[in-house]
Each structure stands twice: as structure tokens, then as C-alpha cells.
SEMIBA-960380 format. One record per residue (C-alpha): x negated, y, z; residue number from 0. Coordinates in nm, 3 decimals, always signed. Last residue first. Layout:
# SEMIBA-960380
east	north	up	seq
X	Y	Z	NUM
...
This chain:
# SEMIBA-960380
east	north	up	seq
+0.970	-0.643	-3.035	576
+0.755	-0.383	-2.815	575
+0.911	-0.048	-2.839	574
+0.807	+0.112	-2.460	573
+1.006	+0.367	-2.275	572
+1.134	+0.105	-2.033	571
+0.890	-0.188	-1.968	570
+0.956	-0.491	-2.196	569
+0.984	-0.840	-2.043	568
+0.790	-1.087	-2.235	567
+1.011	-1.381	-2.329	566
+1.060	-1.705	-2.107	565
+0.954	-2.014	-2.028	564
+1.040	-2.159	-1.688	563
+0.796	-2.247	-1.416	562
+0.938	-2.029	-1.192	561
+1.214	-1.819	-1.297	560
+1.164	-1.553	-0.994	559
+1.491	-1.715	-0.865	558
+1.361	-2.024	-0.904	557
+1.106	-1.953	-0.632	556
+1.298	-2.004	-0.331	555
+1.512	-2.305	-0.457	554
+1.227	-2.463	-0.524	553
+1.055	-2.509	-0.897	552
+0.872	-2.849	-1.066	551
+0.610	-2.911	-1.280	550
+0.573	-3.263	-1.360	549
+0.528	-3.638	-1.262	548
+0.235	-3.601	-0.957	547
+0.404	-3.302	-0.909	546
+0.308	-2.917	-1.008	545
+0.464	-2.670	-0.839	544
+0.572	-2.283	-0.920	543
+0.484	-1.942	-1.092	542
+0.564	-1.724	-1.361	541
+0.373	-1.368	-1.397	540
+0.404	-1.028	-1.653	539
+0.066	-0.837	-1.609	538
-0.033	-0.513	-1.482	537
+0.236	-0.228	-1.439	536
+0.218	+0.120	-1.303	535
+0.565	+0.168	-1.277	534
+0.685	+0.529	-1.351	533
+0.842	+0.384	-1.668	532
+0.903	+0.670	-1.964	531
+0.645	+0.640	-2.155	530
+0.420	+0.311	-2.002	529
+0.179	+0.320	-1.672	528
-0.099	+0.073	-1.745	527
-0.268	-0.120	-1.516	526
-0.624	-0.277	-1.455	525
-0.856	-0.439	-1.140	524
-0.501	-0.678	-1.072	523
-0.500	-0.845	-0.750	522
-0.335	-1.166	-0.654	521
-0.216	-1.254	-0.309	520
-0.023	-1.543	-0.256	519
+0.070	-1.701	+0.129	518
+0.128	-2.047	+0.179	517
+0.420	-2.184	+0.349	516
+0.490	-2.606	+0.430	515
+0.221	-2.541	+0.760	514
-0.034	-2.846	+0.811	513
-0.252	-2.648	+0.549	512
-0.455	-2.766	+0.220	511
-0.541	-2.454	+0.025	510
-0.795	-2.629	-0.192	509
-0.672	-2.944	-0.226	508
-0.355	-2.810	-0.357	507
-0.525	-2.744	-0.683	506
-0.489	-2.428	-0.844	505
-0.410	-2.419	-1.204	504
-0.367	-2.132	-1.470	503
-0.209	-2.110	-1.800	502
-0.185	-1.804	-2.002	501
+0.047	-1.723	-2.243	500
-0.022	-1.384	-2.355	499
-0.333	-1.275	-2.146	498
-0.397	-1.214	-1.789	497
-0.744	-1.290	-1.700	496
-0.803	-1.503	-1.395	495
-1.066	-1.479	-1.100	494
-1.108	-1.741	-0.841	493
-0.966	-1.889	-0.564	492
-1.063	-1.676	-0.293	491
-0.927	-1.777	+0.126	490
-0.685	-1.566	+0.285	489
-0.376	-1.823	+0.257	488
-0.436	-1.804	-0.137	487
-0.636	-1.559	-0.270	486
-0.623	-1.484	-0.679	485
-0.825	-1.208	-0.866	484
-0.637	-1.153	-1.170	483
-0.846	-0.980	-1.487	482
-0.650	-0.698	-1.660	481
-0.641	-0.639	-2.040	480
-0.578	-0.327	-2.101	479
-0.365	-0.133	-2.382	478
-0.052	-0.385	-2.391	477
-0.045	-0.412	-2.813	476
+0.033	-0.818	-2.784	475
+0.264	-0.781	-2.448	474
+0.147	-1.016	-2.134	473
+0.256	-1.323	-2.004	472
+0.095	-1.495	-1.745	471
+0.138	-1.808	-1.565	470
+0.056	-1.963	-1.250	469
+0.068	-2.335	-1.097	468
-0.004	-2.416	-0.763	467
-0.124	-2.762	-0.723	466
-0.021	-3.136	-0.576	465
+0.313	-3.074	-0.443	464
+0.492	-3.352	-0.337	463
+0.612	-3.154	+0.023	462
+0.701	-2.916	-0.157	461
+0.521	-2.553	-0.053	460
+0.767	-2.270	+0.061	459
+0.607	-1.931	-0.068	458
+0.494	-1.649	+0.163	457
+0.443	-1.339	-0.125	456
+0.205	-1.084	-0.276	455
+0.152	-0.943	-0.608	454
-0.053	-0.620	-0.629	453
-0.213	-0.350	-0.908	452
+0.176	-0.412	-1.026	451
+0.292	-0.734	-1.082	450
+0.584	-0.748	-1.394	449
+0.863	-1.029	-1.380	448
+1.204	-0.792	-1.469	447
+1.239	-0.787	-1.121	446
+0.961	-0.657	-1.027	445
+0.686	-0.899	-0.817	444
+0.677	-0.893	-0.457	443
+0.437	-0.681	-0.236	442
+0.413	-0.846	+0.096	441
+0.331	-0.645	+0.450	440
+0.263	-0.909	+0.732	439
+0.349	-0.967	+1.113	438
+0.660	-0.695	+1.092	437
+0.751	-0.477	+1.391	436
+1.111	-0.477	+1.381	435
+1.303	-0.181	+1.373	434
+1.699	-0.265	+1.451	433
+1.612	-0.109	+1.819	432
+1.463	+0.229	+1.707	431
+1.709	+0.345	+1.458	430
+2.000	+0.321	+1.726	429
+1.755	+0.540	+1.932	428
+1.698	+0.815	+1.692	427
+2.129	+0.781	+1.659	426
+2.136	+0.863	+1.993	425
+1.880	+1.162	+1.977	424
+2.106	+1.306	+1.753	423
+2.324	+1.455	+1.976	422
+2.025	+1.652	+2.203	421
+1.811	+1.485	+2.486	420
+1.710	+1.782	+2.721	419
+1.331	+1.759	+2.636	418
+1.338	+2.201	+2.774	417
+1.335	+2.270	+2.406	416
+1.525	+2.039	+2.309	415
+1.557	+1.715	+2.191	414
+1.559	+1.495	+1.899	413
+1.325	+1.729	+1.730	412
+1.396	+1.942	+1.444	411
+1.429	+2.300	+1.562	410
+1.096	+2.415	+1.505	409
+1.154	+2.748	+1.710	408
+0.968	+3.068	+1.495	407
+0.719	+3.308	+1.625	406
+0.682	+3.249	+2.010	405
+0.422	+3.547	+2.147	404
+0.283	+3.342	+2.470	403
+0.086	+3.455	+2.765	402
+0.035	+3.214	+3.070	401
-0.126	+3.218	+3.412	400
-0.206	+3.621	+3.446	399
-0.305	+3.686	+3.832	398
-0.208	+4.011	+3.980	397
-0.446	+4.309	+4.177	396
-0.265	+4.632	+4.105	395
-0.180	+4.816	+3.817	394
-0.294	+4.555	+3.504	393
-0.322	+4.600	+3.209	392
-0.261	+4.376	+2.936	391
-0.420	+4.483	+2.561	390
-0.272	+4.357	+2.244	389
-0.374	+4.334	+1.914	388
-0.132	+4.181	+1.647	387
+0.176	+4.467	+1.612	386
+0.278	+4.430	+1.276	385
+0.446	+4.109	+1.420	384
+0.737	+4.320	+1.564	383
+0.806	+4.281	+1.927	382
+1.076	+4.114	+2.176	381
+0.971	+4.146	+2.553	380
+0.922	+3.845	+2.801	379
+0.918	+3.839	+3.167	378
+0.744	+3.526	+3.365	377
+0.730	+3.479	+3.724	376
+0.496	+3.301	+3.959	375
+0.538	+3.394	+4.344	374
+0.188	+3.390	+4.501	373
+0.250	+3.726	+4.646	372
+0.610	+3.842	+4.599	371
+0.644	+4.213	+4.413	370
+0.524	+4.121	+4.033	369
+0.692	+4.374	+3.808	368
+0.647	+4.275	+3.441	367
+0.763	+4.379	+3.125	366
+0.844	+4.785	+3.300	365
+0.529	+5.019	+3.042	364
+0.634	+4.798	+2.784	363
+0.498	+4.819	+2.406	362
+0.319	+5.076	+2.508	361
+0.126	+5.295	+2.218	360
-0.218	+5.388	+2.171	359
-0.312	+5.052	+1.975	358
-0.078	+4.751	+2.101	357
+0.006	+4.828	+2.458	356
+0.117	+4.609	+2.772	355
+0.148	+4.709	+3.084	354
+0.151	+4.476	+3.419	353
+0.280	+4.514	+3.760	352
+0.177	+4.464	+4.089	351
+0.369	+4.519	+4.410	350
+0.203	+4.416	+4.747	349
+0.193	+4.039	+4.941	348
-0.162	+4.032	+4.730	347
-0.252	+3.840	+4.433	346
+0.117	+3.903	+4.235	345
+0.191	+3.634	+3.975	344
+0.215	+3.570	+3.633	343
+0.414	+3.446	+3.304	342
+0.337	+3.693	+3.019	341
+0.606	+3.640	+2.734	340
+0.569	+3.765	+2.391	339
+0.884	+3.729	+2.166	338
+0.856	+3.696	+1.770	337
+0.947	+3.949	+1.479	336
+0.874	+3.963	+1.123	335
+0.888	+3.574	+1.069	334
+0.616	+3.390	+0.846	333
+0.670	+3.324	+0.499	332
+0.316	+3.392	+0.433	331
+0.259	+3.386	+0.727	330
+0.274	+3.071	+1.007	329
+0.241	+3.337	+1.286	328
-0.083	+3.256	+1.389	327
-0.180	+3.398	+1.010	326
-0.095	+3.749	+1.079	325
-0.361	+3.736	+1.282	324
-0.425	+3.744	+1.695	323
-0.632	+4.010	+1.922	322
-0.597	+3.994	+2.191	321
-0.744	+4.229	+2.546	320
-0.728	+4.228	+2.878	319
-0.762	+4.510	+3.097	318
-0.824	+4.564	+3.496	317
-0.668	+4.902	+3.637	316
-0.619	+4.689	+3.939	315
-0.783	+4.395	+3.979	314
-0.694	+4.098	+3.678	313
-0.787	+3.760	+3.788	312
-0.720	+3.478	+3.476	311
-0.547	+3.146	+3.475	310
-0.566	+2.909	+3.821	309
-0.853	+2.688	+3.660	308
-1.051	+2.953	+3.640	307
-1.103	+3.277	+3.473	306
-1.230	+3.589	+3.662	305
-1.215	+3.974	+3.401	304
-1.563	+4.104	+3.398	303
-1.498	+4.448	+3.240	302
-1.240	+4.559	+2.972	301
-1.148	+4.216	+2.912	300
-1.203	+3.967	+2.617	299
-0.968	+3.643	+2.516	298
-1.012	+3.390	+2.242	297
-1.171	+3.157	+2.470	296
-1.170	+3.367	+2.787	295
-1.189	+2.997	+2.968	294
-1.041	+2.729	+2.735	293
-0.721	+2.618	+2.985	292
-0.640	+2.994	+2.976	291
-0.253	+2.897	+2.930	290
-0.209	+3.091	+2.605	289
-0.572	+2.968	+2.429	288
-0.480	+2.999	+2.075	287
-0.144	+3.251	+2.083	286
+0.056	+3.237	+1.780	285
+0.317	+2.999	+1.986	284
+0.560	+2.795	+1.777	283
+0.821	+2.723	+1.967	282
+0.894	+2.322	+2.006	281
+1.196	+2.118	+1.986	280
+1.137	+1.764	+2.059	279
+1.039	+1.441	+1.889	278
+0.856	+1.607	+1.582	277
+0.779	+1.487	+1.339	276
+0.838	+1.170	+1.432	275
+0.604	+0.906	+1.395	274
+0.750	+0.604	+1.222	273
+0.657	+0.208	+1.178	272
+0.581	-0.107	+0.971	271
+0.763	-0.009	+0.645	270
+0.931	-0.148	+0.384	269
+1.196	-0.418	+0.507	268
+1.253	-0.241	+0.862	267
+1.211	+0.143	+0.717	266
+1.510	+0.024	+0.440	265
+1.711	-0.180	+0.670	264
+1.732	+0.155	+0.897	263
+1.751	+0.456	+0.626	262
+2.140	+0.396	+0.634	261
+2.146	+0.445	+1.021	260
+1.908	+0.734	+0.995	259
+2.105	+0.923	+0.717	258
+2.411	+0.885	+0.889	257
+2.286	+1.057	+1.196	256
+2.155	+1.289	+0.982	255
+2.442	+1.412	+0.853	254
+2.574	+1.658	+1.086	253
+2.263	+1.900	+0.993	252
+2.321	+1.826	+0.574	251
+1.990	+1.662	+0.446	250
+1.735	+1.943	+0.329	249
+1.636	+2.024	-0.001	248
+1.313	+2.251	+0.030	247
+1.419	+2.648	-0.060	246
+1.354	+2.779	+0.307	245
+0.971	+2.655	+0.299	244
+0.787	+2.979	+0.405	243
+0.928	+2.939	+0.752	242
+0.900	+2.569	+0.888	241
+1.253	+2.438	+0.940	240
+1.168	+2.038	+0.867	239
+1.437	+1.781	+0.873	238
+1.368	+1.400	+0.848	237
+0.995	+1.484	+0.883	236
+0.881	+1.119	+0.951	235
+0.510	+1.233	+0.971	234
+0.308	+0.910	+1.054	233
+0.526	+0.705	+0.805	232
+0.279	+0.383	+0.903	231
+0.292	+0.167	+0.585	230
+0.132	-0.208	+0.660	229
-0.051	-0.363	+0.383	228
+0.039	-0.547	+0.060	227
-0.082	-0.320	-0.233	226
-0.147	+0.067	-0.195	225
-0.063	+0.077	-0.586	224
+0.299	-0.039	-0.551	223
+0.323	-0.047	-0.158	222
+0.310	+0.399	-0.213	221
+0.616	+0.373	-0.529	220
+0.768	+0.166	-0.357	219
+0.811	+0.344	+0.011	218
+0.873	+0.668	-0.240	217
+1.117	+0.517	-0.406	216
+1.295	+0.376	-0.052	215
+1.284	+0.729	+0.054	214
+1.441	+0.903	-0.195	213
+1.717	+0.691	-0.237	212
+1.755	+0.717	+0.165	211
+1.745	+1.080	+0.154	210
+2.041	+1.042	-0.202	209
+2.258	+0.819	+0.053	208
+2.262	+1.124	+0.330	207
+2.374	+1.344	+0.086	206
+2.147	+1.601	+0.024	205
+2.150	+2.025	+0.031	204
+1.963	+2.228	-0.267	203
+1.812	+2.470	-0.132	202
+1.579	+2.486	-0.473	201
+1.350	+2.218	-0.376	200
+1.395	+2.029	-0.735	199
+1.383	+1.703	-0.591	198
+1.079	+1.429	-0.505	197
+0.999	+1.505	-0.166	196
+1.237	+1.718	+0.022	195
+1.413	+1.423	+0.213	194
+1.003	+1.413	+0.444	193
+0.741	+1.185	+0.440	192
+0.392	+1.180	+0.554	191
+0.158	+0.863	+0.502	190
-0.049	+0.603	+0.674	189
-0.201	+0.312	+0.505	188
-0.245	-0.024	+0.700	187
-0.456	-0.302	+0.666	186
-0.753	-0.146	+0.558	185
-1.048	-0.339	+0.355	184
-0.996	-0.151	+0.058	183
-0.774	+0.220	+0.112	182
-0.550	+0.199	-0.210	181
-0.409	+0.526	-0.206	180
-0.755	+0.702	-0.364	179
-0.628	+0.600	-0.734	178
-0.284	+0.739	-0.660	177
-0.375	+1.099	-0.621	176
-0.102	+1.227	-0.848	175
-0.212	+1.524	-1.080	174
+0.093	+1.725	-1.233	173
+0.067	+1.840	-1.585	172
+0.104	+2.191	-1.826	171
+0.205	+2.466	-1.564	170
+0.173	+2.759	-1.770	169
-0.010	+3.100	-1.608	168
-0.353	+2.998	-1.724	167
-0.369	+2.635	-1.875	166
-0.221	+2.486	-1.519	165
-0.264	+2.119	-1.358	164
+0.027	+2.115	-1.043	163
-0.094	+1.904	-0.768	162
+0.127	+1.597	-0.649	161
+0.190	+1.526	-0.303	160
+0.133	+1.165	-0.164	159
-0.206	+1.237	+0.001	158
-0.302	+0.952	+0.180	157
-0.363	+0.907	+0.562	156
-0.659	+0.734	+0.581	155
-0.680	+0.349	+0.780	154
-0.926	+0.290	+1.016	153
-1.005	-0.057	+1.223	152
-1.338	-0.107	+1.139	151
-1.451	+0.248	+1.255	150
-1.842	+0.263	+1.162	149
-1.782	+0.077	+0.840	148
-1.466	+0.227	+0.782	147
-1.621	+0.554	+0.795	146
-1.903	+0.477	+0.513	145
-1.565	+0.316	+0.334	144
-1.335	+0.622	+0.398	143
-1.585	+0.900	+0.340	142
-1.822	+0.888	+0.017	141
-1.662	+0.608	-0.180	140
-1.245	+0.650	-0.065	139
-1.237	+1.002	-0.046	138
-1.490	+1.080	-0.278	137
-1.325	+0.919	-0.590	136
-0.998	+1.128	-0.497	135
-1.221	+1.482	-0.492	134
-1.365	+1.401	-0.804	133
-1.008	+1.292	-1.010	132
-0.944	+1.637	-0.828	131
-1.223	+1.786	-0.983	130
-1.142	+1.688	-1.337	129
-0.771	+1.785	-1.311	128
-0.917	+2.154	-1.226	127
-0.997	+2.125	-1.582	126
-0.692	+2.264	-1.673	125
-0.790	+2.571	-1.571	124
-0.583	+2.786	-1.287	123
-0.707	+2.630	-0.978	122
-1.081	+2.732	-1.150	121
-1.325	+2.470	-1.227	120
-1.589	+2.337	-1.043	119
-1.913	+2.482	-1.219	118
-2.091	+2.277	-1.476	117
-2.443	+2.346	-1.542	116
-2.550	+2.481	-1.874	115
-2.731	+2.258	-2.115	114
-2.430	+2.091	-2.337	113
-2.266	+2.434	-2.413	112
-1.973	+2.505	-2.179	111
-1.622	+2.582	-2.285	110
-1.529	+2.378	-1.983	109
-1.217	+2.134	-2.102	108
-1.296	+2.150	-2.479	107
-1.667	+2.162	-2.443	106
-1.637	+1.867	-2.230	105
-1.415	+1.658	-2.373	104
-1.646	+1.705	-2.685	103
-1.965	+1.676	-2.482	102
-1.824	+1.287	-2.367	101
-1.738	+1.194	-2.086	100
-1.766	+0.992	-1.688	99
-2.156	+1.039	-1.635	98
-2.116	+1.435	-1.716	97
-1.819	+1.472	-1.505	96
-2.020	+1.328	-1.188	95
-2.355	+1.453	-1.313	94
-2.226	+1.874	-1.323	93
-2.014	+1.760	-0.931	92
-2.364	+1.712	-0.806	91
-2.144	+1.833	-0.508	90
-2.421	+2.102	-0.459	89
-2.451	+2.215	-0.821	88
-2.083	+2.249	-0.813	87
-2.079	+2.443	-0.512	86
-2.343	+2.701	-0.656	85
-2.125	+2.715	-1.044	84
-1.803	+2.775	-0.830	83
-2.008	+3.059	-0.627	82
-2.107	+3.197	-0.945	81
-1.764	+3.155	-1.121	80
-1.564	+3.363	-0.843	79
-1.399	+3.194	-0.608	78
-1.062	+3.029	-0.602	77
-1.139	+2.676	-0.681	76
-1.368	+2.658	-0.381	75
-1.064	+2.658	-0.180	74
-1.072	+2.284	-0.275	73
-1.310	+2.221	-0.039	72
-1.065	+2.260	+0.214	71
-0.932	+1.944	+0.148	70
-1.134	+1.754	+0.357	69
-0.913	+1.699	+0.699	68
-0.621	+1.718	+0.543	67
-0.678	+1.365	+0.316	66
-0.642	+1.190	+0.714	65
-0.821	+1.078	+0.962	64
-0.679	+0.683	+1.042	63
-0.736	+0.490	+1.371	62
-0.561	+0.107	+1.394	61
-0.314	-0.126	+1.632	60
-0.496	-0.067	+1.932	59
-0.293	-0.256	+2.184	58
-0.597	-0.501	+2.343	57
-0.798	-0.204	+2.391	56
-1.164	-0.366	+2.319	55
-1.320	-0.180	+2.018	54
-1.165	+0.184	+2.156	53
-1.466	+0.359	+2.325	52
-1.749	+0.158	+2.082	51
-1.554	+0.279	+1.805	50
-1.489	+0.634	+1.884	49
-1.910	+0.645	+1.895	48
-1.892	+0.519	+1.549	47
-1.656	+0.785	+1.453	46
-1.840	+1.057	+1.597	45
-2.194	+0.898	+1.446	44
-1.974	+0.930	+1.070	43
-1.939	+1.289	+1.150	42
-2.257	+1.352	+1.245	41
-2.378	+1.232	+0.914	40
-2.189	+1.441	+0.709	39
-2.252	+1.725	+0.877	38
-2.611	+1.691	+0.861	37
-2.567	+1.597	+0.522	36
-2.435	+2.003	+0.430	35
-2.221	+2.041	+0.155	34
-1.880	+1.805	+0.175	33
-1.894	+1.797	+0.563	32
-2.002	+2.175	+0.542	31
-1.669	+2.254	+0.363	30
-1.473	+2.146	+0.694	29
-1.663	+2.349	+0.901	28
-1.593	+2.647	+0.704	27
-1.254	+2.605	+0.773	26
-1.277	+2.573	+1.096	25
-1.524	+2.869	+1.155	24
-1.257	+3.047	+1.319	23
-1.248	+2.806	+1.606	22
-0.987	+2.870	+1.874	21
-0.710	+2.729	+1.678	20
-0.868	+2.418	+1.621	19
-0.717	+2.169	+1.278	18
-0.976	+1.896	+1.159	17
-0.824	+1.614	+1.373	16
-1.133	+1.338	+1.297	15
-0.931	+1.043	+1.454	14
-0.596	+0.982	+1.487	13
-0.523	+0.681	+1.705	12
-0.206	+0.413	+1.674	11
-0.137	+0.279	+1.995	10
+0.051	-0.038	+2.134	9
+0.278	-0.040	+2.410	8
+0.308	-0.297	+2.703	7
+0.315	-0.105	+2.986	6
-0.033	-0.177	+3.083	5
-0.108	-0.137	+2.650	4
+0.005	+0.238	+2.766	3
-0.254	+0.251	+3.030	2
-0.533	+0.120	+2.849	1
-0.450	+0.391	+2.556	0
């Protein structure tokens, strides 16, 4: 990270990477930061010890771990109702839903009498809704704002995926994790995105135009309830191949190009960056440890096999043995057939050669013939994935330096496999230099006049101004009454309810600046999502000046009808006269 600020590039670091294909107790790992305080603790120590590494690199733009990293908890959802009854117990999840309602929601969602504990519910219940409204709580109480505290700088990477809600076999809701998206105290969030979101994923294929539609909803959809802070795409997946996922739309191959130059004002008004996903071609390798870099890590031998830095020292007659899992090979939906290549090199200046055999039979008695001592050369044999334990033996003295069983080629990178830049990496770079890296992410209000959970904006200030003046307008039967928490240029000025008609005055005295812009911020704690509007909405607003003589507007603000009177705007699906 020093380095690249040398060069003048800034750094975004992800912390907390769950994923370790050499630890089989991953998964299990990640439960024991929900169940075990040890855990929990050390975790938080990890971060703080990040900290005091990264505090002072002048280009550290911010960390972020990401909703991945404790969702396998929800696994839990698939036991049986004793171990679901143990786990809930643990989570205290029984005085969670108790605290939150009543016995009749209760016995209607559980089927519980009042005195027995509450286990987390099946995947297939509808309760299930219950524990992710849990999960979401947790993320942002019990891990991002402990983390934050040791990590100042850390953003989360939300989860903008919807789960399906079942009642047995019928899908009956969809839960969207949009209470845990709005990170306090961060100043960026961090997401994933990819053309598939938001359409029927039945191979359907996309028009450029209908990717960028997609995208700029989703960019609005995450600033609406994030509020005004930087959005990091950290998965730009503008095409994805991964097997199991064949029906997900996918933009037309030659079309991307078009797609990225249309996307361009959209990522430069919404967003503050991209990671792509991924820059280059890559095979996916079902081997853990395939370069020996981890020791025998996932490897055994037949007797004491030498690993070092150079690979791994086979004499002759030596075996090593690996075993891999269906599950390397990205299954279900995994390919039947992948390539293993052994890379490797004779130890003496005689012939050597390796055989490879999965159970009693050879797989190749010829795959590699090593005659040139020190010479490195790699042979590769096609074989099904049925076969998942192999054992190398050697006939001769040889040293192995790489073995590799290549699955499936993620073909979505601007280059290839061997970084040779392909067509598409020119329009990649076209995107690059119209992105600007904006100062500040603002949240303006709808057209139509509605704030979401934020309003933000840079106004002009007149140069007679004596006070910001706001308004708020608000439907009689609207079914919450939201309180306004304004900050102007950083500094609080108070909290406001929204009601119909209100009338609220901020004097200039208290924002005073040599600058003629001030920057808005007002919060909502309440919104309302009506039929048929996705918006989450809060409150209707007018704004603008007040003279010595009388309120007045700027050409900048009279376009959000400033100080005018007006009717309440009516969001769609709702019958407000």
C-alpha cells in the first residue's frame, strides 16, 4: 500500500476475507464468531491490530469485510429442530423475537406455546423472515460498529440480494436487507453488481441500454437508504460465466463495449469507483495448495516426501497423494471434466517420469517424461471429475513444482489468460478516463419533492441571505411521522418533525462561511414504502432564502420549487385526494 501511494494510487483494503481453501474448518469458523466470544473478540483485536498497520498510509481510502463473511450462520436453518432450538438459545435469538412481538405473532409464526424456547426457524418457514430481520440487526450492532471502532476507516460490503420467505414449498415474500445498508459513521458502502440483478434470469440476453437501466436503479435504490456516501461497486461483474448460473441474463458478448460507454455518466454521477470482477481470464484450479507455497498443506506422501521453497522431492518409487471434493470444482453445476497438469523437473541428468492413478487404475502411465536435469516442464492429461483422489508416483528422483486440475475458464476479464490485453480491454480503458473521483456523495430529493431516509445537496447561498428556510409537507393518513435531523456544512442544527405544513428556520448566523455554498444534510429516523412505489419515502420538502424583505429562491433551487406553495405530491399506488 506505501508503494502504490509512491506511485500515486490510492487503496481500498478488504479486511476479514473469510474464504481458505486449505482450511476445512472454514465454515465452522465462521459460526464460532456468532457462538463462541472468544471468537468474537479476537476478531475485533485483528482488526484493531490492521489499524495500527494502515492508520498512516497517506492513500488509504477505507477497509470494508463484507455480509459473506457471517452468513454461514444461516446454515443453521437446515438442521434438525434440536440443533435449531441449541443455536437459538445461544444467539439469545428466543429474547430477540420475544422483546420485538407479541404471543399472537408468535404462536402464529412458531406454533410455540409462550414457555418453550424459540428455535431459529427453518429456510422453509416463514418465520425464517424473523431471523434474517436478526441477522441484519447484528450486522450493523454486534459487528460493524464494535469493528468500526477498532477500524475507523471501514465500510461493509452490503448484501443487495433478496432472500426468498417460503410457507413450505410456496414462495410467499422476498426479504431485502435494507435496514443493515446504512453503515453509520462510514463514508463509503461497498457493493457487488452484476446485468443479472433484477430480471427474470431465465437466459434471457440484454440490450446494452436495459444493463445500464438496471444499473442506475440499483445505484438508487442502494444511495436511497445508504444516504449520501461514496458507493464502491467492488464486484463490477459485467459478465459472469460461473457454472451453475447458465440461466442469469447476460449482456450480448459484442455488446459490452457499448454497455460500458453508456454505463460511463451513470458510474461518474452515482458512484465513486469499480473493482472488476475480474480483470483477466482465470482457470479455476480445484487444487488448494497447487504450487506447494503451504508446505504438504493439503498434500500427504507415501513416506517422508521434502517440501521447500523449490516444490516437493519425490525419490524414486516416492508417492504423493490428493485428495480434492466435488466441491473444488464449483459443483453443483460444476463441469464433468477438467485438465490436471503436473509441471516438474528431472533431479538428476537421468530420465524420470511420473504416474498418476486415481484408485487401482492409471490415469497415465506416459503424462510426464522428465529427461533434462533441472529442465521444468509441464504435461497435462484431460480426466473426469468422478475421479477426486489422486496419487503421483514417481520412477526416478524428479521434483514436482506445480499440480493443477483447471475446472472451468472464467472468461470475463479484459484479458487473457496469459494478461494478453483482449478487444474489450479498450473500451475498459475508455471507461476509466471519463471516471472522476468525486469529493462528496449527495442524495437529492425526488422529483416529485419526496426525501428518502436522506436529503443531501451543495446549495448557492445569496449574498442577502439572512436564514435557510425549510418546509415540509406531508400526506394527512401518511402512517409515520418522521422527525428531521438537520446538519448544515457538518455542523447539527437541530431536530424537526415533518408534518403537513411545517415551517422551519435556520439562521444564517449559524452556518456563517466565507464560501457562497453550504452543504444540507437532513436525516429522516422513519419511512414508509407505499403499494406499488419501491421508494421508501419520508417527508415531502421546499426550501430557499429568507431576506431582510422576504423569502426569496435562486436560480439553482427554483427548480426544486423553492419557497413556493404547492400540493402534496402523491406516491404511485397510493389514493390520497
Amino acid at each position: 500500500m506505501r508503494l502504490a501511494h509512491e506511485f500515486g494510487l490510492m487503496s481500498i483494503l478488504r479486511v476479514s476475507y473469510a474464504w481458505d481453501a486449505l482450511d476445512d474448518q472454514s465454515a465452522r469458523r465462521l459460526e464460532s464468531l456468532w457462538l463462541d466470544d472468544s471468537v468474537y473478540e479476537g476478531w475485533l483485536s485483528y482488526l484493531e491490530s490492521l489499524w495500527r498497520e494502515v492508520n498512516d498510509v497517506p492513500g488509504l481510502q477505507f477497509g470494508f469485510f463484507s455480509w459473506e463473511d457471517l452468513w454461514a450462520i444461516t446454515s443453521v436453518a437446515d438442521a434438525d429442530l434440536s440443533h435449531r432450538q441449541l443455536i437459538g438459545s445461544q444467539l439469545e435469538f428466543d429474547r430477540w423475537v420475544r422483546s420485538r412481538y407479541s404471543e399472537g405473532d408468535l404462536r402464529e409464526d412458531f406454533d410455540v406455546t409462550s414457555d418453550e424456547p424459540l428455535p431459529i426457524p427453518h429456510r422453509r418457514e416463514r418465520a425464517f423472515a424473523l431471523f434474517l430481520e436478526y441477522i441484519n440487526e447484528a450486522w450493523i450492532e454486534r459487528y460493524f460498529k464494535p469493528a468500526q471502532e477498532k477500524f475507523p476507516k471501514l465500510s461493509m460490503e452490503i448484501r443487495i440480494d433478496s432472500d426468498p420467505i417460503y410457507d413450505g414449498d410456496e414462495r410467499v415474500d422476498w426479504f431485502h436487507h435494507t435496514d443493515a445498508w446504512e453503515l453509520p459513521g462510514a463514508e463509503w458502502v461497498t457493493l457487488y453488481w452484476s446485468p443479472a440483478m433484477g430480471g427474470r434470469n431465465e437466459g434471457e440476453s440484454l440490450a446494452p441500454e436495459e444493463g445500464v437501466s438496471r444499473l442506475e436503479s440499483w445505484l438508487d435504490r442502494v444511495a436511497e437508504h445508504a444516504g449520501p456516501k461514496h458507493i464502491f461497486i467492488g464486484q463490477f461483474l459485467v459478465e459472469d460465466f460461473t457454472p451453475g448460473y447458465e440461466l442469469n441474463g447476460k449482456l450480448q458478448r459484442d455488446q459490452v463495449g457499448r454497455f460500458l460507454k453508456l454505463a460511463a455518466p451513470v458510474l461518474n454521477t452515482q458512484a465513486s469507483g469499480i473493482g472488476l470482477w475480474t480483470w483477466k481470464d482465470y482457470g479455476h484450479d480445484a487444487v488448494p495448495n497447487p504450487q506447494f507455497f503451504a508446505g504438504s498443506a493439503s498434500w500427504s506422501s507415501s513416506s517422508d516426501a521434502v517440501f521447500d521453497d523449490n516444490g516437493v522431492r519425490l525419490s524414486d518409487g516416492q508417492r504423493l497423494k490428493l485428495a480434492l471434493d466435488l466441491y473444488d470444482y464449483h459443483a453443483p453445476g460444476g463441469p464433468d471434466q477438467a485438465t490436471l497438469c503436473v509441471k516438474a523437473k528431472s533431479a538428476v541428468a537421468e530420465r524420470s517420469s511420473l504416474t498418476i492413478y486415481s484408485g487401482d487404475s492409471i490415469v497415465s502411465s506416459e503424462l510426464a517424461d522428465f529427461n533434462l536435469d533441472d529442465v521444468e516442464t509441464r504435461h497435462c492429461v484431460e480426466h473426469t471429475t468422478d475421479n477426486l483422489s489422486f496419487e503421483f508416483q514417481a520412477d526416478g528422483s524428479l521434483t514436482l513444482t506445480e499440480v493443477s486440475s483447471i475446472g472451468f475458464l472464467q472468461i470475463s476479464g479484459m484479458r487473457n489468460v496469459d494478461r494478453r490485453p483482449k478487444s474489450v480491454a479498450r473500451d475498459y480503458r475508455a471507461l476509466n478516463r471519463k471516471l472522476e473521483r468525486r469529493p462528496k456523495m449527495l442524495q437529492p430529493l425526488h422529483q416529485d419533492g419526496w426525501m428518502g431516509k436522506y436529503w443531501s445537496e451543495v446549495l448557492n447561498i445569496p449574498q442577502d441571505s439572512e436564514g435557510f428556510l425549510l418546509r415540509t409537507h406531508l400526506p394527512d393518513d401518511w402512517p409515520v411521522d418522521p422527525n428531521l435531523t438537520v446538519v448544515i456544512d457538518g455542523e447539527f442544527q437541530g431536530t424537526r418533525p415533518c408534518v403537513a405544513n411545517g415551517r422551519y428556520r435556520f439562521s444564517r448566523a449559524k452556518f456563517q462561511r466565507k464560501l457562497d455554498v453550504v452543504e444540507i444534510t437532513v436525516h429522516a429516523d422513519a419511512v414508509h414504502s407505499p403499494p406499488e412505489d419501491q421508494r421508501s419515502l419520508a417527508c415531502v420538502l421546499d426550501w430557499g432564502w429568507e431576506t431582510a424583505s422576504s423569502m426569496s429562491t435562486t436560480p439553482q433551487d427554483s427548480n426544486r420549487r423553492g419557497g413556493q406553495h404547492r400540493a402534496v405530491p402523491q406516491p404511485a399506488g397510493t389514493h390520497h385526494q
